[in-house]
Gaussian input, Z-matrix of N, CA and C with variables (Angstrom, degrees):
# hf/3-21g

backbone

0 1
 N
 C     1     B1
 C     2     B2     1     A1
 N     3     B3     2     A2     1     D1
 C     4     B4     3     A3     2     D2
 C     5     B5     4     A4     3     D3
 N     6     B6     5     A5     4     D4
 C     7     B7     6     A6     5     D5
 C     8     B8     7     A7     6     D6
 N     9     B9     8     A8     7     D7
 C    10    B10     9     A9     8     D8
 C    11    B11    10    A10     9     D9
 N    12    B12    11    A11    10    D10
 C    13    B13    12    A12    11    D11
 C    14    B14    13    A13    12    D12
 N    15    B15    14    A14    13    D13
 C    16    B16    15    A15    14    D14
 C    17    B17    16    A16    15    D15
 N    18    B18    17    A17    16    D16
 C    19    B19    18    A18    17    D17
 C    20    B20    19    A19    18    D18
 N    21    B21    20    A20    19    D19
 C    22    B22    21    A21    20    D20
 C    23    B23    22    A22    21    D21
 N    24    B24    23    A23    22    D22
 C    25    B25    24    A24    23    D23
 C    26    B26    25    A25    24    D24
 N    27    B27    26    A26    25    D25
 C    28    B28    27    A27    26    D26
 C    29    B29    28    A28    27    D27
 N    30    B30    29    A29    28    D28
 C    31    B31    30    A30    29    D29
 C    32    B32    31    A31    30    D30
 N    33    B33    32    A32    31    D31
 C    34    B34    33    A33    32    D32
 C    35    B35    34    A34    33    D33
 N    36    B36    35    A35    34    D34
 C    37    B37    36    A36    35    D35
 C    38    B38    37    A37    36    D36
 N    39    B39    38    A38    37    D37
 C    40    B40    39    A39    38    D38
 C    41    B41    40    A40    39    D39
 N    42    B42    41    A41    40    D40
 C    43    B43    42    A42    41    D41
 C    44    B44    43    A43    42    D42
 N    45    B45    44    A44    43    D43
 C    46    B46    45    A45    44    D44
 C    47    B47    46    A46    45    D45
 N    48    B48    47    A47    46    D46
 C    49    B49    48    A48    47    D47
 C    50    B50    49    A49    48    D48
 N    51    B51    50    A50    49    D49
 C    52    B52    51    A51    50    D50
 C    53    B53    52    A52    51    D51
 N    54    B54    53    A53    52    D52
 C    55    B55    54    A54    53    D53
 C    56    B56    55    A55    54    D54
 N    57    B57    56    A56    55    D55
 C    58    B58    57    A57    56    D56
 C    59    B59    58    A58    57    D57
 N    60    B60    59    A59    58    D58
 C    61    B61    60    A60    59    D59
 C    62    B62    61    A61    60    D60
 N    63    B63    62    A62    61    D61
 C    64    B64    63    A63    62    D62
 C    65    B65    64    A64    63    D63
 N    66    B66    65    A65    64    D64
 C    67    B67    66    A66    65    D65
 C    68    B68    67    A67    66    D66
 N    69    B69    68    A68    67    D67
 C    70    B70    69    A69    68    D68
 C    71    B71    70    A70    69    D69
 N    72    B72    71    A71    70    D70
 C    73    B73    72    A72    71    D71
 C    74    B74    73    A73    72    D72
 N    75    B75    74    A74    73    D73
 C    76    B76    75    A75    74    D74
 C    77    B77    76    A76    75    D75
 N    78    B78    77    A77    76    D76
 C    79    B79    78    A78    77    D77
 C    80    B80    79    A79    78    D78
 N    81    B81    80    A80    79    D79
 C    82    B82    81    A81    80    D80
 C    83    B83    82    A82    81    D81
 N    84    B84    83    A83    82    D82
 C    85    B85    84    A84    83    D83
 C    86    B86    85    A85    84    D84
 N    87    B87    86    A86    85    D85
 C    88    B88    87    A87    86    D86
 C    89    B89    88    A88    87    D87
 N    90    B90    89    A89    88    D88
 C    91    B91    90    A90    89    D89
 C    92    B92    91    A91    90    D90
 N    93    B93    92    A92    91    D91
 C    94    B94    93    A93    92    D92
 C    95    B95    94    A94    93    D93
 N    96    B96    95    A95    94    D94
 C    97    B97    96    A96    95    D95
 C    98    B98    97    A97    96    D96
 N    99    B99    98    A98    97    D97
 C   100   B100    99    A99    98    D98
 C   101   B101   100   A100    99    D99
 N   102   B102   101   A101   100   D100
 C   103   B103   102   A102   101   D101
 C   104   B104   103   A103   102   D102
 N   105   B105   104   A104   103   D103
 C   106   B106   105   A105   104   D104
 C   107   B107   106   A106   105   D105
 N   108   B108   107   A107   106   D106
 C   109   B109   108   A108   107   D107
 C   110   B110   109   A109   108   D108
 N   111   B111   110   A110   109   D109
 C   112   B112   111   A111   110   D110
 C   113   B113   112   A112   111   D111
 N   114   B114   113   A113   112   D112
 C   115   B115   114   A114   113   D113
 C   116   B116   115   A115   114   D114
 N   117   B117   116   A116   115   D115
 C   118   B118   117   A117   116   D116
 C   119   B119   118   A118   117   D117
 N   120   B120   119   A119   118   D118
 C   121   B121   120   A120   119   D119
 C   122   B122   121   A121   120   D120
 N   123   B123   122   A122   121   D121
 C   124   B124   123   A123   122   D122
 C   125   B125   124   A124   123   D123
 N   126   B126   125   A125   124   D124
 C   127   B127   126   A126   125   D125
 C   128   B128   127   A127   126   D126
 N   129   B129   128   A128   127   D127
 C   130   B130   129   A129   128   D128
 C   131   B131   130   A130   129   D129
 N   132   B132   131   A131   130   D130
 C   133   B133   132   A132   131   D131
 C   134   B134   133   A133   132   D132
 N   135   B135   134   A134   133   D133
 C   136   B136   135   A135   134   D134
 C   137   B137   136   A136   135   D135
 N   138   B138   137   A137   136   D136
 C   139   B139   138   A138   137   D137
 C   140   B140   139   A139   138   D138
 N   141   B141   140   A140   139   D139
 C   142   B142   141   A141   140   D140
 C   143   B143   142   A142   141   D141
 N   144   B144   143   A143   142   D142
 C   145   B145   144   A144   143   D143
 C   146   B146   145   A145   144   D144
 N   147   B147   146   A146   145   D145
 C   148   B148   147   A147   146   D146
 C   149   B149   148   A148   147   D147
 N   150   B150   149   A149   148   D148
 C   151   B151   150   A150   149   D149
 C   152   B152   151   A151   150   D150
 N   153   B153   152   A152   151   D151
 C   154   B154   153   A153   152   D152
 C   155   B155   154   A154   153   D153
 N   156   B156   155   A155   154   D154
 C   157   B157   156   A156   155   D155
 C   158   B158   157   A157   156   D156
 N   159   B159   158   A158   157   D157
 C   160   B160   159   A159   158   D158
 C   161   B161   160   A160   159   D159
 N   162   B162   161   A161   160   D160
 C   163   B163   162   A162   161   D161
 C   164   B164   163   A163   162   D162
 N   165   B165   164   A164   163   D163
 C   166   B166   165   A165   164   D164
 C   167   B167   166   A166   165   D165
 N   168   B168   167   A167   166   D166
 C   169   B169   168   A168   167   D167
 C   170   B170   169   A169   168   D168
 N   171   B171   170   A170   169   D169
 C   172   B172   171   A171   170   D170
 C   173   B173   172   A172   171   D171
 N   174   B174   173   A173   172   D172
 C   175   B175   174   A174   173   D173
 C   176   B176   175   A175   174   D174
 N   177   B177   176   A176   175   D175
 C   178   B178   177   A177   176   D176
 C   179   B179   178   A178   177   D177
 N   180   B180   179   A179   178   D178
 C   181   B181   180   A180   179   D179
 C   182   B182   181   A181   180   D180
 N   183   B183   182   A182   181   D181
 C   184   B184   183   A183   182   D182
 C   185   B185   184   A184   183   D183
 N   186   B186   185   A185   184   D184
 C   187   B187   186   A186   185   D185
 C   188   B188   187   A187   186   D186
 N   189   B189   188   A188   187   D187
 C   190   B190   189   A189   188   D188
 C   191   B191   190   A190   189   D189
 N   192   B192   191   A191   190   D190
 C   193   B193   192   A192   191   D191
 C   194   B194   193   A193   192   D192
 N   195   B195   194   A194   193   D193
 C   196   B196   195   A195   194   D194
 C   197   B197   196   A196   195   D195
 N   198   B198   197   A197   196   D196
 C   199   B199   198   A198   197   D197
 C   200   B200   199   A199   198   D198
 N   201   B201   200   A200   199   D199
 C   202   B202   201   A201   200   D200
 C   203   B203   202   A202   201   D201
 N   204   B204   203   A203   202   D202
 C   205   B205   204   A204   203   D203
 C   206   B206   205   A205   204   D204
 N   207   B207   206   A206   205   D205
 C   208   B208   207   A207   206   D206
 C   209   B209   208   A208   207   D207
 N   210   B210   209   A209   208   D208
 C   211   B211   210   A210   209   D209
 C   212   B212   211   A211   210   D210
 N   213   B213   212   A212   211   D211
 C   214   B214   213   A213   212   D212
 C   215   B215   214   A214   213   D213
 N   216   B216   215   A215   214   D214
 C   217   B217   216   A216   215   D215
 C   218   B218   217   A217   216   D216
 N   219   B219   218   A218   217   D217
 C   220   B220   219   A219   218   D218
 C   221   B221   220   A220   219   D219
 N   222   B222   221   A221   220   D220
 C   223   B223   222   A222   221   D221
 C   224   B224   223   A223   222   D222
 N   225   B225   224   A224   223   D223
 C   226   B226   225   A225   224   D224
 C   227   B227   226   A226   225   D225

   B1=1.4513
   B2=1.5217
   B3=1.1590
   B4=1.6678
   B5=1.1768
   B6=1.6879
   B7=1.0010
   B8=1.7718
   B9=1.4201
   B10=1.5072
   B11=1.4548
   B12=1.4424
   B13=1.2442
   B14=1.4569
   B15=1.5579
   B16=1.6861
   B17=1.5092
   B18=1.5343
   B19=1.6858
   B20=1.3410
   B21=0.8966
   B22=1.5654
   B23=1.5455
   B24=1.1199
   B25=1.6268
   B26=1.5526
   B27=1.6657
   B28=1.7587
   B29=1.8108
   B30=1.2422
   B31=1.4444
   B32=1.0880
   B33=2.0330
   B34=1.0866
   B35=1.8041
   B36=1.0059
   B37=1.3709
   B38=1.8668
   B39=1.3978
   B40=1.9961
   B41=1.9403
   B42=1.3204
   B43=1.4186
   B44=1.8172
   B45=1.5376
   B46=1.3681
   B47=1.8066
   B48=0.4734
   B49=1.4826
   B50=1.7176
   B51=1.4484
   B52=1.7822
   B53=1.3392
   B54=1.3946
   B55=1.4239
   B56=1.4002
   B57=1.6380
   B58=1.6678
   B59=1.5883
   B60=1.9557
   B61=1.3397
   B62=1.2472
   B63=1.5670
   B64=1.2399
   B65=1.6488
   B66=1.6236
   B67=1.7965
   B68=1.2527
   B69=1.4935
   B70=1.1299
   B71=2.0740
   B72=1.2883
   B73=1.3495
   B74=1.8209
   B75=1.5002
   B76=1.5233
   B77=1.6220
   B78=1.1851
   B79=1.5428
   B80=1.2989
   B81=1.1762
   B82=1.3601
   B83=2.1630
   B84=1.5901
   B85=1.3082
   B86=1.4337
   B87=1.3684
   B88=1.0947
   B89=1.4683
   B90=1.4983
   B91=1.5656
   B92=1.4787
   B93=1.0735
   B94=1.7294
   B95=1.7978
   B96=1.5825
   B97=1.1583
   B98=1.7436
   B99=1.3885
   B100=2.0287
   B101=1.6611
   B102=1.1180
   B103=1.4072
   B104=1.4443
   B105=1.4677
   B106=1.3895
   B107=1.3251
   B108=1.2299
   B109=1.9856
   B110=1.0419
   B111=1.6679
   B112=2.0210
   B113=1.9962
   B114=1.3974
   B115=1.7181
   B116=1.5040
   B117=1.2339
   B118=1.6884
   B119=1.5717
   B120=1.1262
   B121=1.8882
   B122=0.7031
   B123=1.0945
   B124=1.5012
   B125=1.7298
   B126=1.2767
   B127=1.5811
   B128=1.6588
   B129=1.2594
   B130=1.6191
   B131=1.4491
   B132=1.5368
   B133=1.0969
   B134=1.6105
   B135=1.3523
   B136=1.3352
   B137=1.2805
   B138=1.1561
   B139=1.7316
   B140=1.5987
   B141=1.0009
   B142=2.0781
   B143=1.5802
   B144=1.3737
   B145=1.4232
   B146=1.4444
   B147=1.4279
   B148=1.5845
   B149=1.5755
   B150=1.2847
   B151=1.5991
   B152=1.3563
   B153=1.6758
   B154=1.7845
   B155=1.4854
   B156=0.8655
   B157=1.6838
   B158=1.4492
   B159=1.4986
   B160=1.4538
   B161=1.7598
   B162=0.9960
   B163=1.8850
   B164=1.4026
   B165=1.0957
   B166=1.7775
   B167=1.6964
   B168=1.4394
   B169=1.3384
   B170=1.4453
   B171=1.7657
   B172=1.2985
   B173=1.2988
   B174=1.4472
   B175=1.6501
   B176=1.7525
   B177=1.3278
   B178=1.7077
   B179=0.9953
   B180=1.7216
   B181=1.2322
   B182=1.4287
   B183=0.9850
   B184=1.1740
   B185=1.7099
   B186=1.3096
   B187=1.3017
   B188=1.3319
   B189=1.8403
   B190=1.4967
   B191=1.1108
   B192=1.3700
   B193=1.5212
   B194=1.6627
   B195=0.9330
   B196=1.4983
   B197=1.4493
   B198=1.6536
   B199=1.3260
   B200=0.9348
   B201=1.6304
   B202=1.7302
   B203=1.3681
   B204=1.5663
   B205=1.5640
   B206=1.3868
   B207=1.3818
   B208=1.5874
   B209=1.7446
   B210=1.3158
   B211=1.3042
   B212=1.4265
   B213=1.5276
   B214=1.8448
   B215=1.4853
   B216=1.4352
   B217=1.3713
   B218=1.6366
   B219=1.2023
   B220=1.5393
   B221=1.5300
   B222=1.4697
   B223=1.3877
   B224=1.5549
   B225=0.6856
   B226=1.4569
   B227=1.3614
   A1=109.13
   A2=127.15
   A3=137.37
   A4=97.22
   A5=121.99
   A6=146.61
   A7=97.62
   A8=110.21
   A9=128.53
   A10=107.13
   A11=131.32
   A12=136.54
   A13=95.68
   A14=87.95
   A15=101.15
   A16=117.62
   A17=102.99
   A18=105.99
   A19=106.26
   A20=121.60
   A21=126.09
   A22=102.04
   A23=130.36
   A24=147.75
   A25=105.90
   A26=112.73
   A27=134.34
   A28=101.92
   A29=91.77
   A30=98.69
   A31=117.22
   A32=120.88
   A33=117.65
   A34=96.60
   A35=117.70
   A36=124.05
   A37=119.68
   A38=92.80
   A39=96.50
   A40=86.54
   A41=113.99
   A42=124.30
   A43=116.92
   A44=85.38
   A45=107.34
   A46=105.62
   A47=149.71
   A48=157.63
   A49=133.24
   A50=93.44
   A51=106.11
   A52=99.55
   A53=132.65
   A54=141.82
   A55=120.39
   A56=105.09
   A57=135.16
   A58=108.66
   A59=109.21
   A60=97.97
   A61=143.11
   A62=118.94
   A63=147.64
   A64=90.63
   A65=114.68
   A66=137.49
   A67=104.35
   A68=122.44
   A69=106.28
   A70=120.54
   A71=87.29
   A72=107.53
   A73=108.96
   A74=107.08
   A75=115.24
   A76=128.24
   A77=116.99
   A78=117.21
   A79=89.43
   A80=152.23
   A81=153.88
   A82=109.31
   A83=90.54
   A84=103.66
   A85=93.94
   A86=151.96
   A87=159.71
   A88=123.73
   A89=126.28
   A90=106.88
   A91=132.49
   A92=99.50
   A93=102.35
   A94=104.94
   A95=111.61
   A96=87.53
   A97=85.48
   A98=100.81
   A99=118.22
   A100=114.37
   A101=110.70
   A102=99.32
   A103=109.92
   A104=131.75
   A105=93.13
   A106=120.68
   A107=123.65
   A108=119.25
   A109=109.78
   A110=103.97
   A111=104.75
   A112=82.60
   A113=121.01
   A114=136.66
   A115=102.47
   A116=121.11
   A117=130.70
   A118=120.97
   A119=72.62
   A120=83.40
   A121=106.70
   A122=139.99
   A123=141.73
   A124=126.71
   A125=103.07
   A126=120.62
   A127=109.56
   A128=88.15
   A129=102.52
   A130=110.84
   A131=98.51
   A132=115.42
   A133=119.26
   A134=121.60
   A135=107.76
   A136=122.33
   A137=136.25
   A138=142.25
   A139=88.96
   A140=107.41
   A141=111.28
   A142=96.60
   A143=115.36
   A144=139.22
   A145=92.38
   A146=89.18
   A147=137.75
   A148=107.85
   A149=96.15
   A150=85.51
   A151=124.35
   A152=118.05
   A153=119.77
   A154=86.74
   A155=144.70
   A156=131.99
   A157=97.98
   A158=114.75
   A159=129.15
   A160=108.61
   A161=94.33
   A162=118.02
   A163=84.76
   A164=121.22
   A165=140.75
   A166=93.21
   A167=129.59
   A168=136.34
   A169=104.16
   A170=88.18
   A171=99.04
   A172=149.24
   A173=99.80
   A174=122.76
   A175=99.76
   A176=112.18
   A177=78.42
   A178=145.77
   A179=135.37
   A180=140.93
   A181=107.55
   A182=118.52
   A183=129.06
   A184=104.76
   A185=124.48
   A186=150.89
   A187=103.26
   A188=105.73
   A189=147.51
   A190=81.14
   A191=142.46
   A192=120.96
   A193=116.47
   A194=133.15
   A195=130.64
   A196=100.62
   A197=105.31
   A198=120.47
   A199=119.19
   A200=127.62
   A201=129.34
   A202=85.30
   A203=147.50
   A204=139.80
   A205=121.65
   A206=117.53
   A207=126.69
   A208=96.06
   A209=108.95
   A210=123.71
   A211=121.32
   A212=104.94
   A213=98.97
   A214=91.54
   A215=134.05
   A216=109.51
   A217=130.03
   A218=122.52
   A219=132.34
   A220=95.82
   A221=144.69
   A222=142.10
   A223=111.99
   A224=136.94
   A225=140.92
   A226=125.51
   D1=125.74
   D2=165.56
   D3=-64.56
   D4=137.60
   D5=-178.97
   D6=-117.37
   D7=116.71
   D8=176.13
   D9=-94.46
   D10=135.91
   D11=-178.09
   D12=-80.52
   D13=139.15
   D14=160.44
   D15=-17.24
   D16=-82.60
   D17=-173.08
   D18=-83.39
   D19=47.83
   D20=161.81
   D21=-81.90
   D22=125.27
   D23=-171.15
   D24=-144.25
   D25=127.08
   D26=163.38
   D27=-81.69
   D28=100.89
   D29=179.41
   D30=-95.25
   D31=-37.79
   D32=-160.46
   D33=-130.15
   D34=178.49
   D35=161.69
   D36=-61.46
   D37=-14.95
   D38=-166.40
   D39=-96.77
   D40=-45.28
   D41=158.46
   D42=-2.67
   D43=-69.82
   D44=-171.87
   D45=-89.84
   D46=-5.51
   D47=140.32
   D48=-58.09
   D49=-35.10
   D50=168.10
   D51=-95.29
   D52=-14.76
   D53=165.51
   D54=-48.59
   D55=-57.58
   D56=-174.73
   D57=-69.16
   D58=-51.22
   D59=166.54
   D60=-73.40
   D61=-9.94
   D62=179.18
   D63=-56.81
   D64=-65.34
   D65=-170.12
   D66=-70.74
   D67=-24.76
   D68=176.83
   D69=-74.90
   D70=-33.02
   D71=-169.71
   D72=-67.66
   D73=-56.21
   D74=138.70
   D75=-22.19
   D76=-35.85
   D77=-173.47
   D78=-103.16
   D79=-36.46
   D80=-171.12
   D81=-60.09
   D82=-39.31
   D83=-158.72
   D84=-101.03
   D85=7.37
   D86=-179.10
   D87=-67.97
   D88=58.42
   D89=-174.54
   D90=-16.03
   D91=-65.13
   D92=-157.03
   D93=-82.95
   D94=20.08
   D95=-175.55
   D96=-116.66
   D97=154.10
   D98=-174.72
   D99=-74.15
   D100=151.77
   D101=-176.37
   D102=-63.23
   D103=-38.87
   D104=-178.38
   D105=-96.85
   D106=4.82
   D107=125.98
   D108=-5.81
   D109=-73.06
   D110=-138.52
   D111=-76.84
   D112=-49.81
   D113=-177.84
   D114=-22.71
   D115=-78.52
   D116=141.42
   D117=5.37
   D118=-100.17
   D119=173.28
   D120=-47.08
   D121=-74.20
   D122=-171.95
   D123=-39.38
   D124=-49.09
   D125=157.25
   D126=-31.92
   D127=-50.42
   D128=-151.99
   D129=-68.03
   D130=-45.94
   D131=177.98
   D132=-79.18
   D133=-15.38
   D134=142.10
   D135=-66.02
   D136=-65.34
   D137=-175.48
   D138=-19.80
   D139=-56.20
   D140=-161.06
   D141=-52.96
   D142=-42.79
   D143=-139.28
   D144=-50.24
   D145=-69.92
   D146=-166.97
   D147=-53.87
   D148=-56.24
   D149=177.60
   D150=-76.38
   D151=-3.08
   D152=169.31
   D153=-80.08
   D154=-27.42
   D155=-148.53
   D156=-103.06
   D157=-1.37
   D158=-178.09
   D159=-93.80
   D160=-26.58
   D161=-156.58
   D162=-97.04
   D163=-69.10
   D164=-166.72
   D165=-43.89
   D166=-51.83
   D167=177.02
   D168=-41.80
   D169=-85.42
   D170=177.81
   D171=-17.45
   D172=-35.54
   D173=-177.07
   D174=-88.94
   D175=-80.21
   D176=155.62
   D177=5.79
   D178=-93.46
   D179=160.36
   D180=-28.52
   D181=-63.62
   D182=-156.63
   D183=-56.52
   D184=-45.45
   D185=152.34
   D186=-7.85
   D187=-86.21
   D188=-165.08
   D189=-57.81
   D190=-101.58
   D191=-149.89
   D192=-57.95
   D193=-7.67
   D194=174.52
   D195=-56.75
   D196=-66.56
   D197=179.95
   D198=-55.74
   D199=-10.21
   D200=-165.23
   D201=-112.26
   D202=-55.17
   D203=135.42
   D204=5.01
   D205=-51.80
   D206=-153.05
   D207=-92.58
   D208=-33.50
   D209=-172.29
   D210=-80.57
   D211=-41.62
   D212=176.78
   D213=-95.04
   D214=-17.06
   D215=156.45
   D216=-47.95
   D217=-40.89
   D218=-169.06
   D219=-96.54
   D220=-13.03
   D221=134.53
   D222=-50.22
   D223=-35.13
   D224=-163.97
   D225=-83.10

C-alpha cells in the first residue's frame, strides 16, 4: 500500500496524473495481484489518466484566450 503524506494535496490536473502513474507503477509491481487484476486496474486507471490530461489541456486554452480577450480588449 502507498502511504500519502498528510499534506499531500491534488492541486492541478498534472497533480493528478503523476498521482495515477505513481499507482500505476505500484499495480504493475504488485505480487499477489493476477494479471487481469493489474489489466483492470490499470484500464481504469488510465481512463482517469486521460481525462486529467484532457482537463489539464483544456485549462490552458482556456487560459490563452482569456489573455488573448484581455489583450485585444485593452487594444481596442
Amino acid at each position: 500500500q502507498t502511504q500519502v503524506p498528510t499534506e499531500f494535496r491534488l492541486k492541478t490536473a498534472q497533480d493528478i496524473v503523476n498521482l495515477l502513474e505513481e499507482q500505476v507503477f505500484a499495480v504493475l509491481e504488485e505480487p499477489e495481484a493476477k494479471t487481469l487484476e493489474k489489466a483492470r486496474c490499470i484500464g481504469y486507471l488510465s481512463t482517469v489518466a486521460l481525462k486529467a490530461v484532457e482537463i489539464a489541456n483544456l485549462s490552458g486554452r482556456i487560459e490563452a484566450l482569456e489573455t488573448a480577450l484581455k489583450a485585444r480588449g485593452k487594444v481596442a
